[in-house]
C-alpha positions in Angstrom: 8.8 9.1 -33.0 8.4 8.8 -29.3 9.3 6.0 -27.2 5.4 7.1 -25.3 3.1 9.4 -26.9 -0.2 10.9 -25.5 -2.1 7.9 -27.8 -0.4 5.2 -25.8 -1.5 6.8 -22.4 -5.0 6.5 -23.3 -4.7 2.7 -21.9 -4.3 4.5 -18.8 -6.8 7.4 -18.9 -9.3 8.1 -21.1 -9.2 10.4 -23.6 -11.9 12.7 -22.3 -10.4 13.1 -18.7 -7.3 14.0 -20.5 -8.7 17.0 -22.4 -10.3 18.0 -18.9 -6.8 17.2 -17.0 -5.0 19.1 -19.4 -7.5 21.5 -20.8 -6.2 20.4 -23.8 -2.8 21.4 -23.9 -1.0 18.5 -24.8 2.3 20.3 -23.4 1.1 18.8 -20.3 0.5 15.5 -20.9 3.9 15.4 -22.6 5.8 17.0 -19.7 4.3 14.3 -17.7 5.2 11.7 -19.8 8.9 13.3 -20.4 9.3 13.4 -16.5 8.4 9.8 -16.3 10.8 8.6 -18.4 13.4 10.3 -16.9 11.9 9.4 -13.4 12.6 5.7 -14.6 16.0 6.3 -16.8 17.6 7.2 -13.3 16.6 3.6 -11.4 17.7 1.9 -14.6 21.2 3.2 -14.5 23.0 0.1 -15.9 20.9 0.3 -19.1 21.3 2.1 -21.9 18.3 3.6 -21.5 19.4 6.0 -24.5 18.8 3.1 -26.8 15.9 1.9 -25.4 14.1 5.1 -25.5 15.1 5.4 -29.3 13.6 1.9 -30.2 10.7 2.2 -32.9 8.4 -0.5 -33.9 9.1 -4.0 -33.5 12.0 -3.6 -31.0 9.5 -1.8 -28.5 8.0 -5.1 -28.1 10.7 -6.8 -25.1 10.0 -3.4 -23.2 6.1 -3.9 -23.3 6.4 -4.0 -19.2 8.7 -1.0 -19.3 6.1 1.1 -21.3 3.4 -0.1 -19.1 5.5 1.1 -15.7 6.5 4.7 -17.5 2.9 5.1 -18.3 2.0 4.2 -14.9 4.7 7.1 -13.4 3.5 9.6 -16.2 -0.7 9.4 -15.4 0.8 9.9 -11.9 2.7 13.1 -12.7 -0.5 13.8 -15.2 -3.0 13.5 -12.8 -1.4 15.6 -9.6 -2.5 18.4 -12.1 -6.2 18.0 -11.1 -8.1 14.6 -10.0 -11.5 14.7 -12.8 -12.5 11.1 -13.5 -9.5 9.4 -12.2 -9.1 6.9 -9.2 -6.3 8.5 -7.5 -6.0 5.5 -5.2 -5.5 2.9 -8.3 -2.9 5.4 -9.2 -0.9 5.7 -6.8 -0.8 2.4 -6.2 0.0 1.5 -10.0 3.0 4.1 -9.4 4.1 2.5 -6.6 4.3 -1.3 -8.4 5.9 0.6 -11.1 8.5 2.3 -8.9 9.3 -1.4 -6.9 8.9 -3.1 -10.5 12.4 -0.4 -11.8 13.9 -1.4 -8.6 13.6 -5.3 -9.1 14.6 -4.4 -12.6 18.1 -2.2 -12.0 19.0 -4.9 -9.5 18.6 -7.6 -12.7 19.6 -8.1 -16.0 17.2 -8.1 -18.7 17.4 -10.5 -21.5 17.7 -8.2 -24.6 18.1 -5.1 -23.1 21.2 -3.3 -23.6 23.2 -2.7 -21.1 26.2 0.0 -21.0 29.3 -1.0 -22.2 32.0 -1.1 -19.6 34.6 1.6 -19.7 36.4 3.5 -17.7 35.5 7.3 -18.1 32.5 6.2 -15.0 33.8 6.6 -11.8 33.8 3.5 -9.8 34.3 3.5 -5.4 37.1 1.5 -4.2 37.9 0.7 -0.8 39.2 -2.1 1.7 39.0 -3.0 5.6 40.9 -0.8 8.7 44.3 -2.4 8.9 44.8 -4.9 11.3 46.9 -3.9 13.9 48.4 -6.5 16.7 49.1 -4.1 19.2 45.8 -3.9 20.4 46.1 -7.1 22.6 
């Protein structure tokens, strides 16, 4: 099962304006919906976002926000498609909470989500100051 299907995007747009929007090809509204996880999998790089886009059920719960914020970024990718009975204005700025909201939330750890484990197969930067050189007195 999906993490977001187009039943949970009708807390965001109604049902009607979606068959208008999408002249009811749900390809559409699942494109948008794909594109908006992925949109949010690349600010949540520390996560295993993997495993949280797998959880069923229950576990969905602790990432009621996240939903909320994906389905915020996905009626935004839905709706450039055509603006019928949509506030474009509440949308885009919804999108943009969402967007600052994956920010605050790759600079943070959340309790309960996983994280990746460490190894060492990602590459890392390493670095260090100029030398310090006496001469220059």
């Amino acid at each position: 099962m999906p993490f977001i299907t187009k039943q949970d995007l009708e807390t965001h747009i109604w049902p009607e304006g979606m068959a208008v929007i999408s002249r009811d090809d749900d390809d559409k509204i699942n494109e948008a919906i794909q594109s908006a996880m992925m949109e949010a999998s690349q600010y949540l790089t520390r996560y295993n976002t993997e495993t949280i886009f797998s959880s069923v059920g229950t576990d969905k719960l602790k990432y009621a926000n996240l939903i909320t914020y994906i389905k915020d970024i996905a009626k935004w990718h839905f709706i450039n498609v055509v603006n019928v009975q949509v506030d474009l204005e509440l949308a885009e700025s919804r999108y943009d909470r969402a967007i600052k909201a994956l920010i605050h939330i790759s600079k943070n750890v959340m309790n309960g989500w996983p994280l990746f484990e460490e190894d060492f197969d990602r590459p890392f930067l390493a670095g260090s100051n100029r030398k310090f050189n006496h001469d220059g007195f």
